[in-house]
C-alpha positions, 0 to 999 in steps of 0.5 A: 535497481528498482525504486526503494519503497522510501522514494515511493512514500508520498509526502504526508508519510514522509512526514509521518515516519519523520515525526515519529522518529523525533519523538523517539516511537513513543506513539502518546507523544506523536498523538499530542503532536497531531491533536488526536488520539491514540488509537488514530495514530496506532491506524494510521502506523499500522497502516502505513506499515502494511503499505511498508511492506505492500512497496518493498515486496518482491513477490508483487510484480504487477504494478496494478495489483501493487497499486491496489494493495496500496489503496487499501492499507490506506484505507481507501478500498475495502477487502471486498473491492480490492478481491474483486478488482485483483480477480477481474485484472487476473481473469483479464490477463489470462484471457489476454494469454489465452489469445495470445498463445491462440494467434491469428487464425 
């Protein structure tokens, strides 16, 4: 059985979905909470929902590009770096099978 996209949350996110639930969804209470706006929050939510989906997806199998995808639902990496590195990882791996499948010589 593979890890659960709940056991790969860091602590902060944890945290997070936690407080949101005790203050039953309502966002304007979670932003009190915090001391920051709205709008913070509703980022913050929504980037944790993409970063949801990118853990729980079956369809990412690479470590690498889940890695990746990861980094910019968070905000870290932007959609013009994150095209860029899953290109070059995947222009990697076909060389790597393209040597493979020629062998020694």
């Amino acid at each position: 059985m593979t890890e659960s996209w709940l056991a790969k949350l860091s602590d902060e996110d944890a945290f997070f979905i936690k407080r949101f639930v005790l203050a039953s969804g309502s966002l304007k209470d979670l932003a009190s909470a915090y001391g920051i706006s709205y709008p913070t929050v509703r980022l913050r939510l929504d980037r944790l929902i993409q970063k949801i989906k990118v853990l729980d997806s079956q369809e990412i199998v690479s470590e690498f590009e889940r890695t990746l995808r990861v980094r910019y639902a968070e905000g870290k990496i932007d959609m013009e770096t994150l095209k860029a590195l899953l290109t070059a990882h995947q222009r990697e791996l076909d060389r790597q099978r393209k040597s493979r499948r020629s062998g020694p010589r």
